[in-house]
C-alpha positions in Angstrom: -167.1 -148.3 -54.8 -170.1 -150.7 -54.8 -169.9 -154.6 -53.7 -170.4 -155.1 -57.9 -167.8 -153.3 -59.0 -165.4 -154.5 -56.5 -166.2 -158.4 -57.3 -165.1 -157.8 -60.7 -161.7 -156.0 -60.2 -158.5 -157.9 -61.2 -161.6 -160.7 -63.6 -161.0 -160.7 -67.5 -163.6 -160.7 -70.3 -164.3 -160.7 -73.7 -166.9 -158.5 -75.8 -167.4 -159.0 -79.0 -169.2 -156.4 -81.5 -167.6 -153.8 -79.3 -166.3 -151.1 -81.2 -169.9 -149.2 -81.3 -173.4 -149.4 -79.8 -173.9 -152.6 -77.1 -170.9 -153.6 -77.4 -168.9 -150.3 -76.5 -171.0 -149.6 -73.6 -170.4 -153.2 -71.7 -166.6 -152.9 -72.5 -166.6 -149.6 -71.2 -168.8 -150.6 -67.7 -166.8 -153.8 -67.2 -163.7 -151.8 -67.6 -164.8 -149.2 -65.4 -165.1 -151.6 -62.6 -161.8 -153.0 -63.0 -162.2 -155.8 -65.8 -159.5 -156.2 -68.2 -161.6 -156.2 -71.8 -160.4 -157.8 -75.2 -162.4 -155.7 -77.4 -163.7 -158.0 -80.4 -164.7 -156.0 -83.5 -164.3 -156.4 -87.5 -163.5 -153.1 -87.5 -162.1 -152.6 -84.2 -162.0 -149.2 -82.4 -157.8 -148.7 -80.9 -159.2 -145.5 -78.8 -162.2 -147.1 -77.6 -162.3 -149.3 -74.1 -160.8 -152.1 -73.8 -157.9 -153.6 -75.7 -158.9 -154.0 -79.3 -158.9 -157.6 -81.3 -159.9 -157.7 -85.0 -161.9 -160.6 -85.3 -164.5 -161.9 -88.5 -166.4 -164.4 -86.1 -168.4 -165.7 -89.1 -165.0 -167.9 -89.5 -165.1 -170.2 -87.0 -161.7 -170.4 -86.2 -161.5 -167.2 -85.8 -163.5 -167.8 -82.4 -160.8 -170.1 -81.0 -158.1 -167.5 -82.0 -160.3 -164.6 -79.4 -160.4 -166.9 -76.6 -156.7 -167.8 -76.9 -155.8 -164.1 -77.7 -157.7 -163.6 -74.2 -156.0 -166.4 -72.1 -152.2 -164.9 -73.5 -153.3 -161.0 -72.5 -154.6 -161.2 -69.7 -153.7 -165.3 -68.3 -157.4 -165.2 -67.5 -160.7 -165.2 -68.6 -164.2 -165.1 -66.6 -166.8 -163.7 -68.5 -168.0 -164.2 -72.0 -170.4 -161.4 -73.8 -170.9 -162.9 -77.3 -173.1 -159.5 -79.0 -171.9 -159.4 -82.3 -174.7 -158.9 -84.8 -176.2 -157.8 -88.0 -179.4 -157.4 -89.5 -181.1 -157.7 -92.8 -184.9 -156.7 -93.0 -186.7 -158.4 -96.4 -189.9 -160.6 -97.1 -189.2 -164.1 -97.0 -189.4 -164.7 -100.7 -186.9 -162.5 -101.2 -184.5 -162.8 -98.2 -181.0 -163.7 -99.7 -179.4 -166.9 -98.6 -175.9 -165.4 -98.3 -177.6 -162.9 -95.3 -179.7 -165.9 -93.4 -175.9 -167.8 -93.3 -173.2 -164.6 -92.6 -176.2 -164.0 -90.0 -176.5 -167.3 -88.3 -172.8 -167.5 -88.1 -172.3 -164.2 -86.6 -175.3 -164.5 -84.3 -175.2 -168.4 -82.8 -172.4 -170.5 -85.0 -169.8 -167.7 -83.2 -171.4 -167.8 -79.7 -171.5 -171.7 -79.4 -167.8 -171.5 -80.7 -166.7 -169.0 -77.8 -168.4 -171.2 -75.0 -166.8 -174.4 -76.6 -163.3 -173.1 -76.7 -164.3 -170.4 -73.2 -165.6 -173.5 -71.2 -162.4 -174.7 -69.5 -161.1 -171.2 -68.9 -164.7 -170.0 -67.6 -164.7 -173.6 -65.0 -160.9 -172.5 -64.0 -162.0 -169.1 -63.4 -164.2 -170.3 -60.2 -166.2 -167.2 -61.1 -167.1 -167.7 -64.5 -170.0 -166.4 -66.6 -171.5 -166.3 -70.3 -173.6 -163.9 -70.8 -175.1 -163.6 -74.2 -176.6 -160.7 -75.8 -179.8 -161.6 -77.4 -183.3 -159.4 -77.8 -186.5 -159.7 -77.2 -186.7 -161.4 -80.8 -185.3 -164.1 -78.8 -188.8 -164.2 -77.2 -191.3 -163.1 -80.1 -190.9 -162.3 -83.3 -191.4 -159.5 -86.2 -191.9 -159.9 -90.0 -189.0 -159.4 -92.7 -186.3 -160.2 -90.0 -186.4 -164.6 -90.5 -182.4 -164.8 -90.0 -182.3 -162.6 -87.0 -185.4 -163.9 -85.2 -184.3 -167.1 -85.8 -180.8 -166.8 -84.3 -182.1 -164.9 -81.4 -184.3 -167.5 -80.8 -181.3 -170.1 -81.3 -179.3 -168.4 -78.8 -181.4 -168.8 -76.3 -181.4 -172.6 -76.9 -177.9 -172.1 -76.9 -177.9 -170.6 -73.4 -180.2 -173.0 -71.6 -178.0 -175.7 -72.5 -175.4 -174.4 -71.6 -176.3 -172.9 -68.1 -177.3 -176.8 -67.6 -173.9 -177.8 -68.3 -172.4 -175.0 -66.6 -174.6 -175.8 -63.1 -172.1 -178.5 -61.8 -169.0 -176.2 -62.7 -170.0 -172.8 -61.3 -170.8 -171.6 -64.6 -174.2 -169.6 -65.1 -175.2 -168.7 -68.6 -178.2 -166.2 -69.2 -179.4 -164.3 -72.3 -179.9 -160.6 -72.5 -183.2 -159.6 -74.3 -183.3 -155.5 -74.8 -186.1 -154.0 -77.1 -185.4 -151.4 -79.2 -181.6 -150.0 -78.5 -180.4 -146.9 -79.8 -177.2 -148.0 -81.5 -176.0 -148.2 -85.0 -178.1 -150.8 -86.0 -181.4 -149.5 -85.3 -180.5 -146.6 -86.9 -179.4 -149.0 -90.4 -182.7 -150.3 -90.0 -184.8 -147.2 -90.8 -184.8 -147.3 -95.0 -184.8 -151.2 -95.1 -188.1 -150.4 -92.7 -189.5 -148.1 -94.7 -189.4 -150.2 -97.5 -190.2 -153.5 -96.2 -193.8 -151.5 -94.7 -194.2 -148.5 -97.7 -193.9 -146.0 -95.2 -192.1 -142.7 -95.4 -188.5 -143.1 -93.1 -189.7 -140.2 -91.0 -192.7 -142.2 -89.9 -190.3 -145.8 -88.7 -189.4 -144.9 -86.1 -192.9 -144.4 -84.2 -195.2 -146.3 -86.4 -192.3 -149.6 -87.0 -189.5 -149.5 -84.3 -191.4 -148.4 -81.3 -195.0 -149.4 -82.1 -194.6 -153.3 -79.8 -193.0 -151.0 -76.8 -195.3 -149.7 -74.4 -192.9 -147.4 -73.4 -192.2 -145.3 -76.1 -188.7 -145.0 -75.8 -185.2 -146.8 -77.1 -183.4 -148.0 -74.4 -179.9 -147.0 -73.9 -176.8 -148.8 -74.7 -175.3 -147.9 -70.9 -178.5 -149.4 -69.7 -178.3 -153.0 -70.8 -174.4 -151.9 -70.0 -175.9 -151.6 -66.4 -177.7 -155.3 -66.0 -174.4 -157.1 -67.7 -172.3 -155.6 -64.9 -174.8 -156.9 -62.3 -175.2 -160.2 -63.9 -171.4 -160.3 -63.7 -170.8 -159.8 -60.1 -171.7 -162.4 -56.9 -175.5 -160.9 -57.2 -176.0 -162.3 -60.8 -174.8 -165.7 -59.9 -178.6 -167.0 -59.7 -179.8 -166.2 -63.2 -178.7 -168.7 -65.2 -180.6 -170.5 -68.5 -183.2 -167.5 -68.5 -183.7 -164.3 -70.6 -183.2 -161.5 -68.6 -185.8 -159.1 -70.4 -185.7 -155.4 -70.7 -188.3 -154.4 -73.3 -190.0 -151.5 -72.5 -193.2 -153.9 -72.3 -193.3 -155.3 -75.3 -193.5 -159.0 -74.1 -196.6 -157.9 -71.6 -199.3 -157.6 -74.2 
């Protein structure tokens, strides 16, 4: 068993968004290395890792009621993974209202909810960490996505502030920025794509999705999986108020 895996035994977090894609591969690594996992979905997954928790984290009290659903389970909690998310791809002029607000709520309304009501649990913990799930939309940005850029962007805000508040406590924060991921929500993306650019679907992928990597790949769900378990254990305990970025190059050009 490595040193990271061993420093996490017997620790408690919360995922949310966990029932597929991102979200299902962290709940699966942390609980692989001995985390107990409350499992935050909207539609959550009973057979999938962790313990499930049904959740609509556009309401903000709903928030309050994970953490504290988290403290009664498991009498614990040290690590936060706020990943919930949605997308919506449209021109600007015709980007619905009702998608830039279920979108910021989901994306940094219900993260800065989970750190406010987290924070005294995370400074208990000795060991605490928040580790947000963001994208390297946090860092640039693409057309007909103005909610999700923008709350990407948000988040890291979000997380800077609070790995400065967090410094005195023991408490880093950081901000995970994948590229392309292959999970469900890439996948959703493909027509709205094609539409948004008048290409044929079959061409999105290569032409849309992959043309700002420079690797030509999707990364793998297990793979950002990989760096939250790192950033969980003693070795992570320096990044704190910085994207960690893993984006197939896109931000090198």
């Amino acid at each position: 068993m490595s040193l990271g895996s061993m420093s996490l035994e017997g620790r408690a977090a919360v995922v949310t968004g966990a029932a597929s894609g991102i979200g299902r591969a962290v709940a699966a690594r942390l609980e692989q290395a001995g985390m107990s996992v409350l499992a935050v979905d909207l539609d959550p997954d009973p057979e999938g890792p962790g313990a499930s928790h049904r959740a609509d984290l556009t309401e903000p009290a709903a928030n309050a009621g994970v953490v504290d659903a988290a403290l009664q389970r498991f009498g614990r909690l040290d690590l936060v993974v706020p990943n919930a998310g949605i997308q919506h791809v449209a021109a600007i002029d015709e980007f619905p209202l009702d998608r830039w607000e279920m979108i910021l709520a989901l994306m940094l309304t219900s993260p800065f909810m989970l750190a406010k009501h987290a924070w005294p649990a995370l400074r208990e913990s000795g060991s605490g960490r928040f580790i947000a799930i963001a994208s390297v939309h946090g860092l640039v940005a693409s057309p007909y996505k103005a909610a999700y850029v923008s709350a990407k962007h948000g988040l890291l805000g979000l997380v800077k502030t609070l790995a400065l508040e967090g410094a005195g406590d023991g408490i880093p924060a950081t901000a995970v920025c994948p590229g392309y991921v292959r999970t469900p929500l890439v996948e959703r993306q493909i027509v709205d794509q094609a539409r948004a650019h008048g290409l044929p679907e079959e061409r999105v992928q290569g032409e849309v999705i992959l043309a700002p990597h420079a690797v030509k790949q999707l990364i793998e769900p297990s793979e950002v999986a990989e760096v939250i378990a790192f950033l969980a254990g003693p070795a992570g305990r320096a990044f704190t108020g910085a994207p960690v970025t893993m984006d197939q190059g896109w931000t090198a050009r």
